[in-house]
C-alpha positions in Angstrom: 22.7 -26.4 -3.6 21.8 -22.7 -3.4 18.2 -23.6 -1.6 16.3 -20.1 -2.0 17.2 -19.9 -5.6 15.5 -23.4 -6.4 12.4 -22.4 -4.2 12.5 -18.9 -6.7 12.5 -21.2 -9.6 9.8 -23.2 -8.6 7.6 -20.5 -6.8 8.4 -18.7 -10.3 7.4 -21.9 -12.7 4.1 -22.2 -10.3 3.1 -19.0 -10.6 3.7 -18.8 -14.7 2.2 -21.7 -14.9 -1.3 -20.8 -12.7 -1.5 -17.4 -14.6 -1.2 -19.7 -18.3 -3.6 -21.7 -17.3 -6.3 -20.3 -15.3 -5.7 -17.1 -17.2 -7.5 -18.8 -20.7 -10.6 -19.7 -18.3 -10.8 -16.9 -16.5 -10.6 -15.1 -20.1 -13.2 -17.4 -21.2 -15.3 -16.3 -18.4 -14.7 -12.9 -19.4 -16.0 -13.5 -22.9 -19.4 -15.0 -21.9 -21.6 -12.0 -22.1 -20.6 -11.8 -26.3 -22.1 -15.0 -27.1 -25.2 -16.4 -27.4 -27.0 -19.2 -24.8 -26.1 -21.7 -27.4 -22.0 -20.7 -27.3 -22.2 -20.3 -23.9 -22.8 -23.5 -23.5 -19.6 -24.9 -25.4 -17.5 -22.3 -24.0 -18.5 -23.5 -20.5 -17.1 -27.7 -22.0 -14.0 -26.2 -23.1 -13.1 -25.1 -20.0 -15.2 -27.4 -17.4 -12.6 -30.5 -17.2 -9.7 -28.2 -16.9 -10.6 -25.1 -14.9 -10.9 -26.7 -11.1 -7.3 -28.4 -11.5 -6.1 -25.3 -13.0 -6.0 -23.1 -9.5 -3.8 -26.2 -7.9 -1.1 -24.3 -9.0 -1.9 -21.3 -7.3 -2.5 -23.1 -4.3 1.2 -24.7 -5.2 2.9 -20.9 -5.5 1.1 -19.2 -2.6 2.3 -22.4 -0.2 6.2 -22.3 -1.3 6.3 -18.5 -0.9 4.9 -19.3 2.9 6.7 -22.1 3.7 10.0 -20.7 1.5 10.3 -17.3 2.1 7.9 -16.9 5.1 9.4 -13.2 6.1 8.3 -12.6 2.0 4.8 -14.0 2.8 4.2 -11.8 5.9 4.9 -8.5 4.2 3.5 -9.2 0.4 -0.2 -10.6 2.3 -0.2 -7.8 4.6 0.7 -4.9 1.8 -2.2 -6.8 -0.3 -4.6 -8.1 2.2 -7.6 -6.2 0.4 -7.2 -6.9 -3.2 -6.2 -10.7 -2.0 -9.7 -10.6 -0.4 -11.0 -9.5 -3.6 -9.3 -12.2 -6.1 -10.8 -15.0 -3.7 -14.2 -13.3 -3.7 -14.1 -13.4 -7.4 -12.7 -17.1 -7.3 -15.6 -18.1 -5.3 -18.5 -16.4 -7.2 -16.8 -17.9 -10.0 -16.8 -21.2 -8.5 -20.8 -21.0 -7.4 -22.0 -19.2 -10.7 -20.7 -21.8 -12.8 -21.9 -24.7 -10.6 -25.3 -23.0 -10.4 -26.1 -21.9 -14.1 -25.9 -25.8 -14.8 -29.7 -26.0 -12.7 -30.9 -23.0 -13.2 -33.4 -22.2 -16.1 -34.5 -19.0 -18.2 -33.4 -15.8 -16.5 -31.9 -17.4 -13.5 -29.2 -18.9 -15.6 -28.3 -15.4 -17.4 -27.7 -14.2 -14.1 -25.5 -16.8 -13.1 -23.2 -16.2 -16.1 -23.0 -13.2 -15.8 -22.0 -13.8 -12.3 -19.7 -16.0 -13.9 -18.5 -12.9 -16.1 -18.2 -10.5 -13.0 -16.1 -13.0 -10.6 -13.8 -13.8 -13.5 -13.2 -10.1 -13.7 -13.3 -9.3 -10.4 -10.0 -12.2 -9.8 -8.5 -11.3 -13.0 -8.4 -7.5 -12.3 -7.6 -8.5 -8.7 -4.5 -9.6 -9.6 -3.4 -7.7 -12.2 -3.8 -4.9 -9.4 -1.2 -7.0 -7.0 1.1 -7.2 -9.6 1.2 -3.5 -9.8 1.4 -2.9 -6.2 4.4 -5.6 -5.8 6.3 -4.4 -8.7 5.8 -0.8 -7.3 7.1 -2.1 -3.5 3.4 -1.1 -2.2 4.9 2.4 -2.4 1.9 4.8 -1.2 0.1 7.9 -3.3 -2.5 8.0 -6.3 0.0 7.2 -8.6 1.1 4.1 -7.8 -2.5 3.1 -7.3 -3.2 4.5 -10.8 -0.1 2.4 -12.0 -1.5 -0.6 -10.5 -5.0 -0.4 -12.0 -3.4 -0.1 -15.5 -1.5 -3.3 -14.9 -4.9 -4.7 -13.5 -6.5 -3.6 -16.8 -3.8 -4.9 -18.8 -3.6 -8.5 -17.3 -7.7 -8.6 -17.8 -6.6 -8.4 -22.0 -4.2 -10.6 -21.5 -6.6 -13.0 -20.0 -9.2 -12.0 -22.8 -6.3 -12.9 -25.6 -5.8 -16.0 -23.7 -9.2 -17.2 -23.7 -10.1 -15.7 -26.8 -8.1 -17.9 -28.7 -7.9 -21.4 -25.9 -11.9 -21.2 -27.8 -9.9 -20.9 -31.3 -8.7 -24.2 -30.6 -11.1 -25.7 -28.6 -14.8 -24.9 -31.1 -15.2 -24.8 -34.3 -18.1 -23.3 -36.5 -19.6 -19.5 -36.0 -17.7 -19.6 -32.3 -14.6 -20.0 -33.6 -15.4 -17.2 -35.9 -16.4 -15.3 -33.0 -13.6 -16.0 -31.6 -10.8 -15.5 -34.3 -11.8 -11.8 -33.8 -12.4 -11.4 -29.8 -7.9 -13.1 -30.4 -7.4 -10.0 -32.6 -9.7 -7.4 -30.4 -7.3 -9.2 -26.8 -3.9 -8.6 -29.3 -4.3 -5.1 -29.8 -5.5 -4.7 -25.9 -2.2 -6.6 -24.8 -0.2 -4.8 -27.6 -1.2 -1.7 -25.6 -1.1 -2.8 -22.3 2.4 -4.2 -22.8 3.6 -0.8 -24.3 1.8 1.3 -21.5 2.8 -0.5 -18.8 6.3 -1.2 -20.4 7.0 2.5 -20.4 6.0 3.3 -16.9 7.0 0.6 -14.7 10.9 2.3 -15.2 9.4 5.1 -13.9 8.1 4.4 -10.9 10.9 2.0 -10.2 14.1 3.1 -9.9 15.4 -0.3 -9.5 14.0 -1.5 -12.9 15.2 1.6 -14.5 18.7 0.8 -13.6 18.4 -2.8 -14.9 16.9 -2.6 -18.3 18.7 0.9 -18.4 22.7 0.5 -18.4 23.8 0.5 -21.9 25.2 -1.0 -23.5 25.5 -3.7 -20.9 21.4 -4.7 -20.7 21.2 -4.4 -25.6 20.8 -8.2 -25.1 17.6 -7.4 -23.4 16.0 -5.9 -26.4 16.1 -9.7 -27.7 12.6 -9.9 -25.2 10.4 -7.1 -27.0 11.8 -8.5 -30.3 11.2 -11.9 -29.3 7.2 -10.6 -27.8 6.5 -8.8 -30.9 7.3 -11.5 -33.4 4.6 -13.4 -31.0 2.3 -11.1 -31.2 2.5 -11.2 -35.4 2.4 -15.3 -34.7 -1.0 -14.8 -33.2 -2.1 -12.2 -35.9 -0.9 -14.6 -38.8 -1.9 -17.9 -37.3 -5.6 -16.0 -36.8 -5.7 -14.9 -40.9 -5.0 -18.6 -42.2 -7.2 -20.0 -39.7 -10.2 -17.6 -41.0 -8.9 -18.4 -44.7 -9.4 -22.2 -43.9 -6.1 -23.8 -43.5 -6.6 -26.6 -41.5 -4.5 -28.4 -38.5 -3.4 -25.0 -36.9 -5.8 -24.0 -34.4 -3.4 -24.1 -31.2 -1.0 -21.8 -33.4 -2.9 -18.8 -31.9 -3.3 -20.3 -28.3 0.6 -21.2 -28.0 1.5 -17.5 -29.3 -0.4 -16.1 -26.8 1.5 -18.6 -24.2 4.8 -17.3 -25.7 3.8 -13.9 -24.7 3.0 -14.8 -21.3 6.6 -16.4 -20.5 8.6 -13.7 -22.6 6.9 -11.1 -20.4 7.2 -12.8 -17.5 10.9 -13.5 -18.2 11.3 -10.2 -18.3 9.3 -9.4 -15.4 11.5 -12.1 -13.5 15.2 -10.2 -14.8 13.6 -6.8 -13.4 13.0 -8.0 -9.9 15.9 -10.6 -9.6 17.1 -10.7 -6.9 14.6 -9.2 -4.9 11.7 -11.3 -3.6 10.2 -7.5 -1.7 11.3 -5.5 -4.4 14.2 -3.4 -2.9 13.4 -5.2 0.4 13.9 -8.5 0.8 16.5 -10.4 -1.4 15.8 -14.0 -1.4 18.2 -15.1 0.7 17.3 -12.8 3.3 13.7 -13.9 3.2 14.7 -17.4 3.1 13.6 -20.0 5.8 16.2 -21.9 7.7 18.2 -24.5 5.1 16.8 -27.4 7.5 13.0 -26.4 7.1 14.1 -25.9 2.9 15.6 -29.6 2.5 12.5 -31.2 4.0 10.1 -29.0 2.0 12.0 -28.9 -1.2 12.1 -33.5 -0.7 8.1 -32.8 -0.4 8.1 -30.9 -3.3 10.0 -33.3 -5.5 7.3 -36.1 -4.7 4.5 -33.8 -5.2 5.3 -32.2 -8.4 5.2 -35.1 -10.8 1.8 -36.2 -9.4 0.3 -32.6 -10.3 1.8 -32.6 -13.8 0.9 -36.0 -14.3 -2.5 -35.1 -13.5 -2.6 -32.3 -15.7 -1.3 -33.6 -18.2 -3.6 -36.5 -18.1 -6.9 -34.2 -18.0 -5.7 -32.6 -21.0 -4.9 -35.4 -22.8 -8.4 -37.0 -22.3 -10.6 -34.1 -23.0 -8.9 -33.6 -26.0 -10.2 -32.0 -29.3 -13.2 -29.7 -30.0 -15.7 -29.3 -27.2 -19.1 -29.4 -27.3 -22.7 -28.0 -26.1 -24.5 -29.5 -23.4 -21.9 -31.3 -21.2 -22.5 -29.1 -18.2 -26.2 -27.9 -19.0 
């Protein structure tokens, strides 16, 4: 078995899955100052059963790209020890704000969500900035630090689409109205995020330049734009007959978004293959001894089931629409 290339695989599905998944609350979060104390309180129950369990598989990507590719995990949390700070301070202020705004009353609770609001952004932009930095190989000047704050702008839409339309599927009523439009205000954000960052990352890459750029080898690629574009429309179309009243396809929107998230990261995935430092470290060369891999991956295969399981359980119970005062 080629060890490194499972641990890729499964450091890759972990972190896909973390930035699905946290990304719709964290873009709920985002969307709190739009709605009224009444929404509020229903877009805090969509997201309260879910949210907590959601950052496991953070935990889960972080851990196998320590105990994996530990050369990896010394260079990428050393290049991004500041905005890593950030992201957790956003994590935690997230975590009190929205334990807090269940006690507190009148004013004190507006503050807390809109602490909720800023430590969403703050973690969301956080690692939207990281992303920039890694793809860039933490090359120094302003502008790959510009180039990273574009792709920390652009993951904060993405979020925003993301959670925009999770509440699509998860309220019904005004909020849902509310939030047919915020979908269609996070599309076009993405839609221009996507093309933005799209067109710069080949150039300040020169390894993703050469990938997506040596025709006609790479015209299969095009299929992912295609492929990301016809999602985008999904979400657009899905929105109009749900605001026309057809009924039964409120997760159309929420599953389009999805498919934007793994088509971009599939992408994402072909530009840096096989690099786990971009131009750096391969993922072989960053790989821990094949001993230390057999015993972690064994680990791995007992505690994956358990965390899907789980998952898939908590979504399964608090299933359908959500409502008003469960964590008031």
């Amino acid at each position: 078995m080629d060890l490194p290339l499972i641990f890729m695989v499964l450091m890759g599905v972990s972190v896909l899955a973390y930035v699905v998944l946290d990304g719709y609350d964290l873009g709920v979060g985002m969307l709190m100052p739009a709605a009224t104390p009444a929404e509020q309180s229903v877009m805090v129950s969509s997201i309260g059963p879910f949210w907590d369990a959601n950052e496991t598989w953070l935990v889960l990507g972080i851990g196998i790209l320590l105990v994996a590719f530990p050369k990896a995990h010394g260079v990428v949390l050393g290049e991004l020890y500041l905005p890593v700070v950030a992201m957790l301070v956003g994590l935690m202020l997230r975590g009190v704000a929205f334990e807090f705004r269940m006690k507190a009353q009148g004013w004190h609770r507006e503050l807390w969500n809109w602490l909720f609001w800023a430590g969403s952004f703050l973690a969301s932009f956080s690692q939207g900035f990281m992303l920039g930095r890694y793809v860039t190989g933490f090359e120094d000047g302003i502008g790959y630090l510009f180039f990273a704050g574009v792709v920390g702008a652009s993951v904060c839409g993405g979020y925003v689409l993301l959670g925009a339309t999770w509440l699509v599927y998860k309220t019904e009523g005004p909020l849902q109205a509310k939030a047919l439009t915020w979908s269609r205000w996070g599309l076009a954000w993405v839609a221009l995020a996507v093309a933005l960052v799209s067109l710069a990352t080949p150039l300040v890459s020169e390894t993703v330049r050469a990938k997506w750029f040596d025709f006609p080898r790479t015209l299969a690629l095009m299929l992912l734009p295609a492929a990301c574009t016809a999602a985008g429309a999904w979400v657009w179309l899905a929105s109009g007959k749900i605001r026309r009243g057809t009924a039964g396809i409120d997760i159309q929107p929420f599953a389009a978004a999805v498919a934007i998230f793994v088509i971009a990261f599939l992408g994402l995935a072909y530009s840096l293959f096989p690099f786990v430092v971009i131009d750096r470290l391969t993922i072989w060369e960053a790989a821990a001894h094949p001993s230390s891999l057999k015993v972690v991956l064994a680990g791995a295969l007992v505690v994956l089931p358990f965390i899907v399981g789980y998952t898939a359980v908590a979504y399964y119970i608090f299933r359908g629409k959500a409502r008003g005062g469960l964590y008031d």
